[in-house]
TIDO-60776 format. One record per residue (C-alpha): residue number from 0; chain; x, z, y. Coordinates in steps of 0.5 Angstrom, whole numbers, plus 500, padded with zeros to 3 digits. Last residue first. Layout:
REM TIDO-60776
n;chain;px;pz;py
NUM;A;X;Z;Y;
...
This chain:
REM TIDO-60776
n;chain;px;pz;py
420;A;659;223;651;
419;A;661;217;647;
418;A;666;214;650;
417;A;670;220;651;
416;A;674;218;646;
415;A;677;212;649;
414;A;680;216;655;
413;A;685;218;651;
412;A;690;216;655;
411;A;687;218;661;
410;A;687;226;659;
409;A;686;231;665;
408;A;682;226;669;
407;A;679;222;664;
406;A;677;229;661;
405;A;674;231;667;
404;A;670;225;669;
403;A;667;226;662;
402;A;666;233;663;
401;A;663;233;670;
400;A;659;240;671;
399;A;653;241;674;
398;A;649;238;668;
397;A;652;242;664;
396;A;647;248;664;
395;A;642;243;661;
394;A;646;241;656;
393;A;649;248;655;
392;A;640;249;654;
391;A;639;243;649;
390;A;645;245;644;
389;A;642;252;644;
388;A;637;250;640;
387;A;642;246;636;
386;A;646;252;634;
385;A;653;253;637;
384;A;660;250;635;
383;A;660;243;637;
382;A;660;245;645;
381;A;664;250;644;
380;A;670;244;642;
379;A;668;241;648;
378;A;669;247;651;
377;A;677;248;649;
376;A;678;240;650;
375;A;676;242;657;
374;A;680;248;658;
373;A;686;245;654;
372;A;686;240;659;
371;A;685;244;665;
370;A;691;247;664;
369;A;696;242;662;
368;A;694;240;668;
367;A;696;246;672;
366;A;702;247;667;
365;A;705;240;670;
364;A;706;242;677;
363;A;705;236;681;
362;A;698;235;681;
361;A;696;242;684;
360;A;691;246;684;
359;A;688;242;678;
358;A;680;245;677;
357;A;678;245;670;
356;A;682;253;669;
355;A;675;256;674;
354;A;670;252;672;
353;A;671;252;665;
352;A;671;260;665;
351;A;665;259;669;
350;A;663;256;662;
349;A;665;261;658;
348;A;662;267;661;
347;A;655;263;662;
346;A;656;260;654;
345;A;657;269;652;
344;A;650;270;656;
343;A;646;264;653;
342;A;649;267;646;
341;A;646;273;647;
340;A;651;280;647;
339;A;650;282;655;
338;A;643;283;655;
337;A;642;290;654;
336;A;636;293;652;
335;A;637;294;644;
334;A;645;295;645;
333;A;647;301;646;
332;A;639;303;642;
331;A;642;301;636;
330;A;637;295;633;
329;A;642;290;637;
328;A;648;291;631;
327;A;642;288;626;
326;A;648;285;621;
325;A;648;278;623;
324;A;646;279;630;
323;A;646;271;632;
322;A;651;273;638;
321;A;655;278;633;
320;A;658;275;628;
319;A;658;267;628;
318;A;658;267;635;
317;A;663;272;636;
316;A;667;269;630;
315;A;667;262;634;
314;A;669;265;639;
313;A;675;269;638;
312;A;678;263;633;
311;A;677;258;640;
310;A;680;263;644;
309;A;686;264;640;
308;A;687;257;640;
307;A;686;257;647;
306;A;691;262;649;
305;A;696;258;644;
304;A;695;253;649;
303;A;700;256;655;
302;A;697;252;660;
301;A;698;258;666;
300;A;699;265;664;
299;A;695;269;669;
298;A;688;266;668;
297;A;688;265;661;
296;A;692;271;660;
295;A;685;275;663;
294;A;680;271;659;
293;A;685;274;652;
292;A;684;281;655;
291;A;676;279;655;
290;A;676;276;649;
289;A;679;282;646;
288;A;675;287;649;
287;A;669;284;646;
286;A;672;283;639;
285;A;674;291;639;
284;A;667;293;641;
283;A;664;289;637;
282;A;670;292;630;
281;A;667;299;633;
280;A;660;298;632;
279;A;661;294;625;
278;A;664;300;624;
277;A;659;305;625;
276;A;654;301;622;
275;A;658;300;616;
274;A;659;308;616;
273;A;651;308;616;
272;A;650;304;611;
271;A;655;307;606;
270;A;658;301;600;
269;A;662;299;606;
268;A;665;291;604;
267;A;663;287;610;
266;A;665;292;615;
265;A;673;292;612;
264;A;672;284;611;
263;A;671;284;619;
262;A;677;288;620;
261;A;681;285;616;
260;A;679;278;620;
259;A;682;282;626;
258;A;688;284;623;
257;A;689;276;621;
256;A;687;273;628;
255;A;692;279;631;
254;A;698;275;627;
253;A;696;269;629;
252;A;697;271;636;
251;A;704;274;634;
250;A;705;266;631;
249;A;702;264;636;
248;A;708;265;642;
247;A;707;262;649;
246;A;704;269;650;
245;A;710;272;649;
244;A;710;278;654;
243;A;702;279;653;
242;A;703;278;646;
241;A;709;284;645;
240;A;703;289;648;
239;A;697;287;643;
238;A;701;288;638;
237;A;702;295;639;
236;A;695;296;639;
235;A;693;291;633;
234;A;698;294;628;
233;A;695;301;630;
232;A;688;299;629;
231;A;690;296;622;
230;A;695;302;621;
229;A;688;307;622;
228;A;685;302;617;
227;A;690;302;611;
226;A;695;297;610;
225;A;697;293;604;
224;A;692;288;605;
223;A;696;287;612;
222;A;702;286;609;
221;A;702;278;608;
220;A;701;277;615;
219;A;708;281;618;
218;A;711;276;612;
217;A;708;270;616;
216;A;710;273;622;
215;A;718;273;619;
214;A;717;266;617;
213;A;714;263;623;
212;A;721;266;628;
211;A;718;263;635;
210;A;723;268;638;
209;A;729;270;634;
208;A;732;277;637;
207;A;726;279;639;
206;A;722;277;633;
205;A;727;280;629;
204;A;725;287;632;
203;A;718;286;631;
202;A;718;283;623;
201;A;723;290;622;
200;A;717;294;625;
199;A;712;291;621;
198;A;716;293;614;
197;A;717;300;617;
196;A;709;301;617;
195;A;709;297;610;
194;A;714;302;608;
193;A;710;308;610;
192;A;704;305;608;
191;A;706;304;600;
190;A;709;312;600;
189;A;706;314;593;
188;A;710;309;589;
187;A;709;306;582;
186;A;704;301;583;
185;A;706;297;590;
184;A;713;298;588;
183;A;714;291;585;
182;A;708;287;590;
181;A;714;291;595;
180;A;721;287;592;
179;A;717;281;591;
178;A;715;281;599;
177;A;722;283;601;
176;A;725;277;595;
175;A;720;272;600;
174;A;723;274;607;
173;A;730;274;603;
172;A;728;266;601;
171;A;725;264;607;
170;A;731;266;612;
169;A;729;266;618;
168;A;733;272;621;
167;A;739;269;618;
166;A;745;274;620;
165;A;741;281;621;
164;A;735;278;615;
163;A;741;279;610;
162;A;742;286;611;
161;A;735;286;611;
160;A;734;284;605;
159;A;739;288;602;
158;A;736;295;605;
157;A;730;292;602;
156;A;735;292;595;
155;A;736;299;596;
154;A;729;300;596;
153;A;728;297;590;
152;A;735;300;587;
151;A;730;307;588;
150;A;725;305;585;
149;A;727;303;579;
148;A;724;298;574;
147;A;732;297;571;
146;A;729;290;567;
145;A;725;287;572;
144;A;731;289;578;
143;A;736;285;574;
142;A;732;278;573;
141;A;730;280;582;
140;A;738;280;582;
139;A;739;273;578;
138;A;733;270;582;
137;A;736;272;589;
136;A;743;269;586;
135;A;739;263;583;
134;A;736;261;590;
133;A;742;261;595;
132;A;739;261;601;
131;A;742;267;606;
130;A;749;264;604;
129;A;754;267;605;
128;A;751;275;605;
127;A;747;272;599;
126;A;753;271;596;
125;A;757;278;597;
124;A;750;281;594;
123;A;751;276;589;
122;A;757;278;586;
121;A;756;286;587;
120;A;749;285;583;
119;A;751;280;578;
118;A;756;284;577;
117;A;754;290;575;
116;A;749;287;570;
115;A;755;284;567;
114;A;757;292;566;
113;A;751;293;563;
112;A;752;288;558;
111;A;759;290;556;
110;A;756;298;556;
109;A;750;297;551;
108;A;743;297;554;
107;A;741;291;549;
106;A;741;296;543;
105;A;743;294;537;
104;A;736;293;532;
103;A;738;296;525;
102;A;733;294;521;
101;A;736;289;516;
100;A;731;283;518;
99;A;731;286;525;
98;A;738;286;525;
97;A;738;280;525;
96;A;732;278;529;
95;A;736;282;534;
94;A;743;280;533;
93;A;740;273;535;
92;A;737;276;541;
91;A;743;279;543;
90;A;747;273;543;
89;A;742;269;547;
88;A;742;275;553;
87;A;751;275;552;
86;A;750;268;554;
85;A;747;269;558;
84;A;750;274;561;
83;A;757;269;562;
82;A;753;263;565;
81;A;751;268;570;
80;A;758;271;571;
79;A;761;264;572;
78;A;755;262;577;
77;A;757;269;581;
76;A;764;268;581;
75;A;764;261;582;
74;A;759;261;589;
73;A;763;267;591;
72;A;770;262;590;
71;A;766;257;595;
70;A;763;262;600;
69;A;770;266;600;
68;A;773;260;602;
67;A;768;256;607;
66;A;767;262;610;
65;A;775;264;611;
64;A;776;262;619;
63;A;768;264;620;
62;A;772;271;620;
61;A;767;276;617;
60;A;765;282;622;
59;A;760;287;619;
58;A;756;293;623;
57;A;756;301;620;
56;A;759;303;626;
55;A;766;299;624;
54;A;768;293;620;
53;A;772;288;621;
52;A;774;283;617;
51;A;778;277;616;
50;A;784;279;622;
49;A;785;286;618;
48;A;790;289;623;
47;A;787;295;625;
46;A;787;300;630;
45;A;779;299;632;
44;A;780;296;639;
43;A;786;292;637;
42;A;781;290;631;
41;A;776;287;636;
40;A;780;284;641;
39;A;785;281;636;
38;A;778;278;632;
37;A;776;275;637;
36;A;780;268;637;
35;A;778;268;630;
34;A;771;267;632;
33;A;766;272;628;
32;A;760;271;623;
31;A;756;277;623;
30;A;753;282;619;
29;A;749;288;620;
28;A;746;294;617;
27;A;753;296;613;
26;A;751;304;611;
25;A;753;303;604;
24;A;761;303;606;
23;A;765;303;600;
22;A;761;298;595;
21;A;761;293;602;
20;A;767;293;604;
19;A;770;293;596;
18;A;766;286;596;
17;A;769;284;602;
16;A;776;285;600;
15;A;775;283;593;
14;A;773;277;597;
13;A;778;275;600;
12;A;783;277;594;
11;A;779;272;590;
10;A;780;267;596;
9;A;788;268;595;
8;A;789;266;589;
7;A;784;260;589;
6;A;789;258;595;
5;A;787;258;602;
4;A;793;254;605;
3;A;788;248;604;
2;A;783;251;609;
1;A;788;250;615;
0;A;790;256;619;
């Protein structure tokens, strides 16, 4: 059917429709846009004749037939109510001064402006679900939300957003209205680490389905303040096993870089100091651990580059934190006699690490020589890293070892920045 038989009449009735199915069924967790070659199969199945909508399980068709029009009278209902509240939001202050001047201050909860409130809400929620970056709308709910301050219509609101996220699942503007939904129930509400918790597991499930997805790890990032230690550790398990099935994802290795950095900060503030001792124990066997897993990837997963820059964050912070012993961590008696913390001993590791990716096994498969790139560059960035007294002996140790042949080998078209070396 051609859009132009889409009369004004007819659009408002499409999106009564959809504004009647959303009021009538509050369950709805996803929308999706549908072919209307589909629509015979899903409505058959469901006994139902609506070719427009389809709605069953809690789960939401729209014909991509009637996008277009139900998107453009969405767009003039909700804009018209907006100008509509204003208006009424400016005559309401005018009356206030009066009333002011004479003592009798209307109230500006009264029927007609609540009702535009109402509006607004259904209006836009239809909008949103439309097009997921309509700014003005998400700004006109969050206008809404300030006024009522309840908890319960913010977590409706997350329900929403989710809602949203089901069909844009990188939508900045529904991740950035979670994120102001949540700094507003931070203060008031007693269950912040469960609804962190439930956040992150959302962040998990939309990354499966959207790979690469920046901005629902960026929003996975900004929780981590809200958490508490014990999620900090959890966060850093369950994370630990999407990574190594997405290993050319460095989002998810951001992300593990933020945790990290948490519990660094953490050790850094205990006012005891025997439970900052005890944390910083357990934060240097965690980094130890995670440069030996991040070692194993390396190994397994061939050229992939998030790995190393992983890694670079791993050893510029084991160096930093553990290696010059900063906090007295080798007075412990565990540590007091080993040898398995110093800086020549982290650069042995690395080097052989070096040695073992350096090495093309074969010149026609490209992640080979991706590889042995990333391996090379990865040490020259070491090399830049350490003390200087250290300096002298990774020089020594280097001797054996061909760099700048290496780099020509792996990087001839960069060759003019190994002239120095």
């Amino acid at each position: 059917m051609g859009e132009e038989l889409y009369s004004e009449g007819r659009a408002l009735t499409l999106l009564n429709q959809l504004e009647r199915i959303l009021e009538t069924d509050v369950l709805i967790d996803e929308v999706g846009f549908i072919h209307p070659s589909q629509f015979s199969g899903l409505n058959e199945d469901a006994g139902d004749e609506n070719m427009n909508f389809w709605n069953r399980d809690h789960k939401l068709g729209i014909s991509t037939q009637v996008l277009l029009p139900l998107y453009r009278v969405a767009k003039h209902v909700f804009m018209t109510t907006i100008d509509e509240y204003k208006l009424q939001s400016n005559l309401s202050v005018e009356r206030g001064k009066i009333g002011h001047e004479n003592m009798l201050l209307p109230s500006s909860n009264s029927s007609p402006y609540e009702v535009l409130e109402d509006e607004i809400m259904k209006h836009s929620k239809a909008l949103l679900l439309l097009n997921s970056d309509f700014g003005t709308a998400w700004n006109a709910r969050k206008l809404v939300l300030s006024k009522k301050q309840s908890t319960s219509a913010f977590m409706d609101e997350l329900l929403l957003a989710s809602l949203v996220l089901s069909s844009s699942p990188k939508s900045e503007q529904a991740w950035s209205h979670r994120r102001w939904v949540i700094k507003n129930m931070a203060g008031n509400c007693s269950n912040v680490q469960e609804i962190v918790g439930k956040e992150s597991e959302l962040v998990e499930n939309i990354a499966e389905r959207s790979k690469m997805n920046y901005r629902a790890w960026n929003h996975r990032c900004w929780l981590v303040p809200y958490m508490t230690r014990r999620q900090v550790m959890d966060e850093l398990n369950k994370s630990r096993n999407w990574a190594a099935l997405h290993v050319a994802d460095n989002s998810c290795f951001h992300y593990r870089r933020r945790l990290m950095h948490r519990m660094l900060d953490d050790s850094d503030h205990k006012q005891d100091p025997n439970a900052c001792f005890a944390y910083v124990i357990d934060t240097h066997q965690m980094w130890k651990e995670e440069l030996h897993w991040n070692e194993m990837l390396i190994k397994r997963y061939i050229g992939r580059e998030a790995l190393w820059l992983h890694r670079r964050f791993l050893s510029l912070y084991w160096i930093q934190h553990f290696t010059s012993d900063l906090c007295g961590l080798f007075c412990h008696p565990e540590f007091k006699n080993s040898k398995s913390h110093g800086t020549e001993t982290f650069l042995d590791n690395e080097l052989q690490l070096l040695r073992h990716c350096s090495t093309i096994q074969d010149n026609h498969f490209e992640d080979f020589q991706a590889q042995a790139k990333f391996s090379v560059i990865y040490f020259l960035w070491l090399i830049k890293q350490v003390a200087e007294s250290q300096g002298v002996k990774l020089t020594e140790k280097l001797r054996g070892v061909k760099l700048k042949a290496l780099l020509e080998n792996v990087c001839p078209e960069k060759s003019f920045l190994w002239d120095s070396l």
